[in-house]
C-alpha positions in Angstrom: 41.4 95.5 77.6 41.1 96.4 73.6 44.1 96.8 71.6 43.7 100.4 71.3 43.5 100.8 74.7 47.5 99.2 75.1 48.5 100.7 72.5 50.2 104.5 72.1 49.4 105.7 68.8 51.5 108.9 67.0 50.7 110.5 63.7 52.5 113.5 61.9 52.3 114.5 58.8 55.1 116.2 57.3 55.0 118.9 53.8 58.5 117.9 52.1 59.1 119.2 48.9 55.7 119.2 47.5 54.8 115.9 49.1 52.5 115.0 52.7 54.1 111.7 54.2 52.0 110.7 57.5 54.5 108.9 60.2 52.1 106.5 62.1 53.6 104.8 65.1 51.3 102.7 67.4 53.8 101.8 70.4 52.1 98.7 72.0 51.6 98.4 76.2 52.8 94.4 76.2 51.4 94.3 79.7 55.1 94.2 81.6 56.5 91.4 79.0 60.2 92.1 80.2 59.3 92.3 84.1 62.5 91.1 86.1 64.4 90.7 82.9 67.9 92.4 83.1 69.4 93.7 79.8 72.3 95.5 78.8 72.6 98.2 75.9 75.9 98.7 74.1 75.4 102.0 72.6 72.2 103.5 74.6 73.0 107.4 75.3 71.6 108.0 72.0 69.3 106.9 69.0 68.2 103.6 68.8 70.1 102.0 72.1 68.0 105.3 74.5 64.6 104.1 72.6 65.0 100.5 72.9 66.3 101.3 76.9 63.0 103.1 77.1 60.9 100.8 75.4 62.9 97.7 77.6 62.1 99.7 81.2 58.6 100.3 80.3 58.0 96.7 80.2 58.8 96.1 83.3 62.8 95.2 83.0 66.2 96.7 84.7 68.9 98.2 82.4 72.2 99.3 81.8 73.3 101.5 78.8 76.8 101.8 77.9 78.4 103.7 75.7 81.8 106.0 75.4 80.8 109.2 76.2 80.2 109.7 80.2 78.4 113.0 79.5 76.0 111.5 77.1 74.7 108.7 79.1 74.4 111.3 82.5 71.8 113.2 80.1 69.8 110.0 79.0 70.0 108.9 82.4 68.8 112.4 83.8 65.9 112.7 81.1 64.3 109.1 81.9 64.9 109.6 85.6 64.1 105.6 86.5 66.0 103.9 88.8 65.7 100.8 87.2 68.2 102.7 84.5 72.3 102.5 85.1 74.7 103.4 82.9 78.2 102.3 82.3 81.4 104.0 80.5 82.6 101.2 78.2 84.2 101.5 74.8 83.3 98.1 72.9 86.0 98.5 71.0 88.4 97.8 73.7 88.3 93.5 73.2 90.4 93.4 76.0 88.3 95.1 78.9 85.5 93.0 78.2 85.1 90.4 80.7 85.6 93.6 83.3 83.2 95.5 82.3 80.8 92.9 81.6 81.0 92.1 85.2 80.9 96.0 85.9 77.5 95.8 84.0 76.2 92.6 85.6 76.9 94.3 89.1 74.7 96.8 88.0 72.0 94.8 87.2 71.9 93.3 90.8 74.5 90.1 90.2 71.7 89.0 86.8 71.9 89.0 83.5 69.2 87.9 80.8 69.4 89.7 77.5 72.5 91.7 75.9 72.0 94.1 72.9 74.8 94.8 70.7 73.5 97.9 69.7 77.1 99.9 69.6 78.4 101.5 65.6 80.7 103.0 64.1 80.3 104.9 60.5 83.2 105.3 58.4 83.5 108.7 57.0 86.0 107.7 54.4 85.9 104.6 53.2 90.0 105.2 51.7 91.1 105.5 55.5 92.6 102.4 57.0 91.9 103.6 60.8 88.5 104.1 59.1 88.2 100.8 58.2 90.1 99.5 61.4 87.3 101.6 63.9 84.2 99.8 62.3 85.3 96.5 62.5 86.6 96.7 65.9 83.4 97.7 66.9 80.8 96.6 64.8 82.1 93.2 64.3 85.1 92.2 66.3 83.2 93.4 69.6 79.8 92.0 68.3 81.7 88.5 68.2 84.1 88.6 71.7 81.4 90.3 73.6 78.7 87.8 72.4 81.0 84.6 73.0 81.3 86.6 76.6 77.7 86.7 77.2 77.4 83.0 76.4 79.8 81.8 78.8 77.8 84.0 81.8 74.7 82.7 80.7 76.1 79.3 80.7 77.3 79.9 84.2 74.3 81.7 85.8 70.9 81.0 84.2 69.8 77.5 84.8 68.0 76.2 82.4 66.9 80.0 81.6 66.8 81.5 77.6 69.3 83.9 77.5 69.6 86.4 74.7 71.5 88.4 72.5 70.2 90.9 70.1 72.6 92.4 67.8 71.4 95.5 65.8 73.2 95.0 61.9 72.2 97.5 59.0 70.2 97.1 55.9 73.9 97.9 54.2 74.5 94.6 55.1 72.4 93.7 52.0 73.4 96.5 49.8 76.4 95.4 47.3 79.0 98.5 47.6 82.3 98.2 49.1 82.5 100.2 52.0 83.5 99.7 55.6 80.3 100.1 57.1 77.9 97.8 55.0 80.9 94.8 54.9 81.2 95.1 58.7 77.6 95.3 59.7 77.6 91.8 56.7 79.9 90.5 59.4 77.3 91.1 62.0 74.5 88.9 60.2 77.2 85.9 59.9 77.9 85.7 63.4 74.0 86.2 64.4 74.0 82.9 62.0 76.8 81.3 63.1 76.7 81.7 66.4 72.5 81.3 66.8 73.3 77.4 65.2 75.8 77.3 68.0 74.2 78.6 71.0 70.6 77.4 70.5 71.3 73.8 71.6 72.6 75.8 75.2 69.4 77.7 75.2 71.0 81.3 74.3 68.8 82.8 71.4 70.3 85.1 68.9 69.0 87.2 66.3 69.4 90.3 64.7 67.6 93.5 63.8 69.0 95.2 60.7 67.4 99.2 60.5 67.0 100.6 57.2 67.9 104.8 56.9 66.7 106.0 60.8 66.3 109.1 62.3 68.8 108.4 64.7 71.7 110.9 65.9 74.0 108.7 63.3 71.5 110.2 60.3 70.3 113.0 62.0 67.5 113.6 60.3 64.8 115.2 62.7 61.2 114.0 62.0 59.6 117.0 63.8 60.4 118.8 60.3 61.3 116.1 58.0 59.9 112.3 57.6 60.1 112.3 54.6 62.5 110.0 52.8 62.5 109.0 49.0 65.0 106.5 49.7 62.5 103.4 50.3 58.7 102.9 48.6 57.1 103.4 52.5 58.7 107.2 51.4 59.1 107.8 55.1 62.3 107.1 57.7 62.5 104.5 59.9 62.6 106.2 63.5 64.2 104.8 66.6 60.7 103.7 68.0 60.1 101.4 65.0 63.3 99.1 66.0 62.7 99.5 69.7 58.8 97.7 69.3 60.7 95.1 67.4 63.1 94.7 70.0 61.1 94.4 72.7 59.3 91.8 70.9 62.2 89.5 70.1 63.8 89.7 74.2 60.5 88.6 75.5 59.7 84.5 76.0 57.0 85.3 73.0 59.4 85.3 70.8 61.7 81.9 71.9 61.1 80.1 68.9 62.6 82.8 66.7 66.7 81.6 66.3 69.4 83.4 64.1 66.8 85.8 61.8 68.3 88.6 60.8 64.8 91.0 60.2 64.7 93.8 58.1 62.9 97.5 59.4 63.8 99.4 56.1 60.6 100.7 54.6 61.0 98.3 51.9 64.1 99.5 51.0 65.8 96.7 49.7 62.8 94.6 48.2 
């Protein structure tokens, strides 16, 4: 089979203020290289957890999506319609219910567990508010950190002698010197992908990082079918959902083993 023929390709092009910006997206048919894998999505009613969910069930695996909002992951699950989709209502930032709902999620998944995405954020409005400031590190960095050391213990326990994995989605404001909540948490993120890759590698748990650059996600909400446009990086066009999903699916499947602790960039060139 040709590479065009696996391969789903999308082009727009977009009139934003005088300029044309064509959004190409080829969305590659890995021939089912997730089948039997189980994964769970922090995060995954909306944005880039739903298009990595998709992405992950088109190749042949079994998720659950969690996120805090009950309403939010009834309408993902009732727009994919696959029963190889669950959801779960679990706020991340609740350290203390995680070995529960972990379990919750792993009875899900049929008593399995291979991959875990730490895909759940939090954006700080105001960077001068301490609950601000208390929000995203709870959940982009404490929870990345107690969750992960979670998921390495049940991987310990369960997979003999199989790679499990944890993906954790950081920011390209990991790399961007400013003092704000966001950005210093999600640089938190990228030091325990490090730290805890060096750690976990010699145990056969693989853990890397994905770090988005400005996305047309529900936490940007810019909407592509009118806009993709962006002069913020020299691509001049957004990052969309799809672009960190392909990635994704890349780095869970045994392709990409050999790949420990990178924390990869999808910005656009943003912060070349």
């Amino acid at each position: 089979m040709s590479f065009l023929s696996k391969a789903k390709a999308i082009a727009k092009y977009v009139k934003y203020n005088g300029k044309i910006t064509q959004l190409t997206l080829c969305q590659i048919n890995r021939g089912g290289c997730l089948q039997g894998k189980k994964i769970v999505v922090t995060g995954g009613g909306s944005g880039i957890g739903l298009a990595m969910a998709k992405k992950f069930l088109s190749e042949g695996a079994e998720v659950v999506i969690t996120g805090r909002n009950i309403e939010k992951l009834k309408e993902a699950e009732s727009s994919i319609s696959n029963p190889n989709l669950h959801i779960l209502q679990w706020d991340v930032a609740k350290i203390e219910d995680r070995k529960q709902k972990l379990q919750e999620a792993i009875k899900l998944l049929g008593g399995g567990l291979n991959c875990f995405v730490n895909n759940a954020g939090f954006v700080a409005v105001r960077q001068d508010n301490e609950s601000f400031w208390d929000n995203s590190f709870d959940t982009n960095a404490r929870a990345v950190y107690f969750l992960s050391k979670e998921v390495a213990l049940v991987y310990e326990r369960m997979n003999n002698g199989q790679v499990g994995k944890i993906l954790n989605i950081s920011s390209m404001s990991s790399f961007i010197n400013n003092a704000n909540p966001y950005g210093i948490s999600k640089y938190c993120v990228n030091r325990i992908t490090k730290g805890l890759a060096k750690e976990l590698a010699p145990k056969n748990i693989i853990v890397n990082a994905i770090a988005p650059g400005y996305t047309s996600a529900s936490i940007n909400k810019q909407d592509v079918e009118e806009n993709a446009f962006s002069a913020k990086s020299p691509l001049q066009r957004i990052i969309v959902p799809e672009d960190i999903a392909e990635l994704a699916s890349f780095l869970l499947s045994d392709a990409a083993n050999a790949i420990v602790g990178q924390i990869i960039t999808v910005d656009g060139g943003t912060t070349l």
